[in-house]
C-alpha positions as semicolon CSV with decimal commas, in nm:
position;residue;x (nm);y (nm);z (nm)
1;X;-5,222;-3,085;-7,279
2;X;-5,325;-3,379;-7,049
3;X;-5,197;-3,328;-6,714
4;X;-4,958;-3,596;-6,661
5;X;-4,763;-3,683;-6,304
6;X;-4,498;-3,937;-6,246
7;X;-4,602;-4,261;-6,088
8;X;-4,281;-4,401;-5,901
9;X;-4,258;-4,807;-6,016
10;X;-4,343;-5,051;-5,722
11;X;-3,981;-5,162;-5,697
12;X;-3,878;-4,830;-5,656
13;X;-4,145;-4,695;-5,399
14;X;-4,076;-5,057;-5,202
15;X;-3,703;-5,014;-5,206
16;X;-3,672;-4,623;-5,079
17;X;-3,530;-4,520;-5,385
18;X;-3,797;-4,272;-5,446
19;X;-3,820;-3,976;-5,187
20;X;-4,238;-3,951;-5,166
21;X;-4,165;-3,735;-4,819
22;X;-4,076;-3,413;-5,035
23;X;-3,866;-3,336;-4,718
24;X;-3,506;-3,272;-4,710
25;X;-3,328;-3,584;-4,551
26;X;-3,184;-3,561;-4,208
27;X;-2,829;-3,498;-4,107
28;X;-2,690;-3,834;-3,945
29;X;-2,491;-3,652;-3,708
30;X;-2,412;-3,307;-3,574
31;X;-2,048;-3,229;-3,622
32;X;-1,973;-2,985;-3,392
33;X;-1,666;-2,910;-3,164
34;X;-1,690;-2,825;-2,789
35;X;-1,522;-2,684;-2,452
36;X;-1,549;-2,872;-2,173
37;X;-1,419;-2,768;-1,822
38;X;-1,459;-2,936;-1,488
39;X;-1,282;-3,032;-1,178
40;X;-1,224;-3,444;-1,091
41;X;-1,184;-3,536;-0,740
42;X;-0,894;-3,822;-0,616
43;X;-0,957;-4,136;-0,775
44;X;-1,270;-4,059;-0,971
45;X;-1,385;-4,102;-1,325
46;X;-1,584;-3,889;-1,525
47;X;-1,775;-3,970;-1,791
48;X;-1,834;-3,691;-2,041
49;X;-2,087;-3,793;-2,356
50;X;-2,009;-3,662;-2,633
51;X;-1,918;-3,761;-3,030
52;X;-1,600;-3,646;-3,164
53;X;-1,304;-3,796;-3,342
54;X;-1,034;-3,585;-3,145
55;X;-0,950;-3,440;-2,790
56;X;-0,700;-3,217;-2,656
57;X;-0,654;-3,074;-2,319
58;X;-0,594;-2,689;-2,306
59;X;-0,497;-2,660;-1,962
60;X;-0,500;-2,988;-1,675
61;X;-0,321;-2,912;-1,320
62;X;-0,194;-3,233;-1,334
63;X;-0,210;-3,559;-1,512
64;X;-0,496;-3,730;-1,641
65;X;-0,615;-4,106;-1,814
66;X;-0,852;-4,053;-2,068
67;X;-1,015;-4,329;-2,293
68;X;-1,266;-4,301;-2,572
69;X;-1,555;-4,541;-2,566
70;X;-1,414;-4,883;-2,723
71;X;-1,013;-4,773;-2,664
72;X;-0,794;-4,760;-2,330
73;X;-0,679;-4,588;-2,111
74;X;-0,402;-4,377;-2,131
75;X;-0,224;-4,057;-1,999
76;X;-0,221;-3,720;-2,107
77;X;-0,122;-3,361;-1,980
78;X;-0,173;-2,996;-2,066
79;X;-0,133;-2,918;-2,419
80;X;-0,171;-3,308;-2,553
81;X;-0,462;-3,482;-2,650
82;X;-0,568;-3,725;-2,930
83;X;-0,627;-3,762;-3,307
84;X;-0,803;-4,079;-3,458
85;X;-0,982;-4,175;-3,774
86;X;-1,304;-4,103;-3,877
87;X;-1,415;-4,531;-3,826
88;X;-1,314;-4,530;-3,475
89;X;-1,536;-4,221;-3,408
90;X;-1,613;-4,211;-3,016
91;X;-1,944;-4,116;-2,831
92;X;-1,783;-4,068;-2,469
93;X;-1,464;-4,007;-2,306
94;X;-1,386;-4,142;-1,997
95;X;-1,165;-3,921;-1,759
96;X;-0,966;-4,073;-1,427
97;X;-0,767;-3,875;-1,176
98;X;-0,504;-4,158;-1,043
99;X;-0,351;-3,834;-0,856
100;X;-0,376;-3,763;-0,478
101;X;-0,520;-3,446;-0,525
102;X;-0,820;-3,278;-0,735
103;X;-0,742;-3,167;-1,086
104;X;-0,892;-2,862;-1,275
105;X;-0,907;-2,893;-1,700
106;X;-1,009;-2,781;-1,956
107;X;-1,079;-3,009;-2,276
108;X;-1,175;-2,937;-2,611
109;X;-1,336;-3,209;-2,796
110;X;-1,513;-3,296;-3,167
111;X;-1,472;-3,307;-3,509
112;X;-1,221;-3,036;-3,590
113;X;-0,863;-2,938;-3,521
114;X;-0,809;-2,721;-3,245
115;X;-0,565;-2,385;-3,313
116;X;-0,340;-2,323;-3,020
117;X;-0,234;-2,019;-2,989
118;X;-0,139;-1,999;-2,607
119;X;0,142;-1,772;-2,634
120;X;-0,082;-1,542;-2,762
121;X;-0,380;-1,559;-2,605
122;X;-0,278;-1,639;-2,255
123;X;-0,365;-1,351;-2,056
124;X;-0,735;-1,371;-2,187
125;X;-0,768;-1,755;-2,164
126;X;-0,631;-1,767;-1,813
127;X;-0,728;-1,438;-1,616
128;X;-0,584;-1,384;-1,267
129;X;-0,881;-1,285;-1,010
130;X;-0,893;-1,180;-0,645
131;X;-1,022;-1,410;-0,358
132;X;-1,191;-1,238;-0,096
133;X;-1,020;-1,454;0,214
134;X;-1,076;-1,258;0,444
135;X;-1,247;-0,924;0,332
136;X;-1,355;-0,743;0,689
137;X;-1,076;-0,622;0,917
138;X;-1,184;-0,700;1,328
139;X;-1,443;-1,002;1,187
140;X;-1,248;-1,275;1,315
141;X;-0,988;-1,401;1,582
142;X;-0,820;-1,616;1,281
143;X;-0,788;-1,658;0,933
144;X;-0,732;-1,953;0,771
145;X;-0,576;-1,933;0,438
146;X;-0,617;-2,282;0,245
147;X;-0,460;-2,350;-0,094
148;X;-0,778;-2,320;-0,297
149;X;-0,584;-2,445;-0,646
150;X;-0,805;-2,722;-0,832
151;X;-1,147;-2,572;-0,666
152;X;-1,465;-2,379;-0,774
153;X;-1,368;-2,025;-0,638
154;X;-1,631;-1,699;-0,658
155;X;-1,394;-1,374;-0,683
156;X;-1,479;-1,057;-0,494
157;X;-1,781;-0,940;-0,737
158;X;-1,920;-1,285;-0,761
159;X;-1,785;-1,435;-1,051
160;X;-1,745;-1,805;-1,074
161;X;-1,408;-1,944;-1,162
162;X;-1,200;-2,278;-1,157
163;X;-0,888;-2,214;-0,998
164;X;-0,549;-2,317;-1,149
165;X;-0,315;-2,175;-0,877
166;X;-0,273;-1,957;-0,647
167;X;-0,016;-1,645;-0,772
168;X;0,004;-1,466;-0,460
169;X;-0,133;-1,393;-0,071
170;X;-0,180;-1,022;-0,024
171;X;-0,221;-0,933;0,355
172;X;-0,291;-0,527;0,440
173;X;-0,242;-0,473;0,823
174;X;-0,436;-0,225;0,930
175;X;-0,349;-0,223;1,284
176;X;-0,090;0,076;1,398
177;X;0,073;-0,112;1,723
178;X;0,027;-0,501;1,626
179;X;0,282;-0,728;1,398
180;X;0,087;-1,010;1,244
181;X;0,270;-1,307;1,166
182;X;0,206;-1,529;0,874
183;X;0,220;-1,865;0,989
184;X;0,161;-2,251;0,932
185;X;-0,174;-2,363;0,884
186;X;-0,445;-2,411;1,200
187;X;-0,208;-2,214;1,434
188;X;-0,415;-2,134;1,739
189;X;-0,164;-1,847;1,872
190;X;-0,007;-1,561;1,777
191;X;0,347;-1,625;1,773
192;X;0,383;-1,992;1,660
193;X;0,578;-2,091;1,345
194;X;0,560;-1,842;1,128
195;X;0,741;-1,747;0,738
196;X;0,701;-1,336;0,775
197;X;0,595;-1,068;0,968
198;X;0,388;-0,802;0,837
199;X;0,461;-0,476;1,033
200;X;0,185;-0,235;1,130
201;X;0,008;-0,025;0,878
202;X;0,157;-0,190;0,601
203;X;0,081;-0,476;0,301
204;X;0,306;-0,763;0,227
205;X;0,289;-0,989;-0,104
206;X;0,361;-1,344;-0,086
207;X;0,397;-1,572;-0,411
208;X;0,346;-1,916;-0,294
209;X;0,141;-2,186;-0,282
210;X;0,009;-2,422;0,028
211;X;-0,142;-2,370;0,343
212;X;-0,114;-2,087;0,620
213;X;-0,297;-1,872;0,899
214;X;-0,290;-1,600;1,093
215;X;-0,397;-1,574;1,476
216;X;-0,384;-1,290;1,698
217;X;-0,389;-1,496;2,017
218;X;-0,755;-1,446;2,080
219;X;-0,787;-1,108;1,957
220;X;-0,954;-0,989;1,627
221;X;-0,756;-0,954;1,340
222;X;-0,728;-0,608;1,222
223;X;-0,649;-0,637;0,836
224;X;-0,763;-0,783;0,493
225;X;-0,672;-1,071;0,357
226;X;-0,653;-1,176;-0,003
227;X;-0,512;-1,447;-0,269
228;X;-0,476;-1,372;-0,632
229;X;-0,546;-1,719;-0,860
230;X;-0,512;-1,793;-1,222
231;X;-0,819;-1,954;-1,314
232;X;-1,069;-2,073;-1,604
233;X;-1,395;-1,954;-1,640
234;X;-1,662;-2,239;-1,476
């Protein structure tokens, strides 16, 4: 039999109606869902590209304004976020701290619905990791103990972590004659203002948050000094 092919009309080839590529067309748009986590410093803005038709914040240490490309601003906190139709589809958030402080969150953004299931998975979404603040005893004549909450922090084996808050100070004296006191932050002697005493050759736990120090009135500090935080992976 003659070997006949199919010649595509003029109109048709003109018009695009007629794929003469033999190629598989091309996805408009990857729909994909992501995890974003940063930290935004006092009055800043971040702008974070991305497409997505939703947005939710997992965890935020405080407030935040958030607007999608083409909306406004408005506020949101830990565990709220937004929903909106497919036609207003958005290409980049904009994020503003209006706070006093910096803010650590975590955002997850796209296409789909996000699953929360934080009363489950809590323990492995938020781990709790050590701080080496002060790690060698007699390396220092004072430690300063900042409130490292809503920082990049590296834990004792090097990880790299955004810290949430601070659980607790853990301070081992390893000194057998000497009290250390734990006291307000940037004291420059040993017995100013002070919230404990840790006796000799003992550890103390304390659960709070803020800033401290402990000075041995110009003698090295025999002990080690950490903070446990809850944090996010960076």
């Amino acid at each position: 039999m003659p070997n006949y092919q199919f010649q595509p009309p003029p109109v048709a080839s003109n018009t695009n109606r007629v794929n003469t590529s033999r190629q598989a067309p091309v996805s408009q748009r990857a729909r994909g869902s992501l995890r974003y986590a940063n930290i935004i410093q006092p009055g800043a803005t971040l702008q974070v590209p991305c497409f997505g038709t939703q947005f939710y914040f997992r965890t935020a240490t405080s407030d935040l304004f958030v607007r999608p490309n083409g909306g406004v601003f408005s506020q949101y906190g830990a565990g709220e976020g937004l929903q909106l139709d497919e036609v207003n589809t958005f290409s980049m958030l904009e994020i503003r701290n209006q706070n006093a402080t910096a803010i650590v969150f975590e955002l997850f953004v796209g296409f789909q619905e996000f699953i929360d299931n934080k009363l489950i998975l809590a323990s492995s979404l938020y781990p709790q990791v050590a701080y080496p603040t002060y790690p060698t005893a007699n390396a220092a004549t004072t430690v300063d103990i900042p409130d490292l909450s809503a920082t990049k922090i590296t834990d004792i084996n090097g990880g790299q972590w955004y810290a949430l808050y601070r659980v607790a100070i853990i301070v081992s004296n390893l000194d057998t004659g000497v009290t250390l006191l734990l006291q307000e932050s940037g004291s420059v002697i040993s017995n100013g203002p002070a919230i404990c005493g840790i006796q000799p050759a003992t550890a103390f736990r304390y659960d709070a948050s803020g800033d401290y120090s402990i000075n041995n009135g110009g003698g090295n500090i025999n002990a080690i000094v950490s903070e446990i935080y809850t944090v996010i992976a960076a």
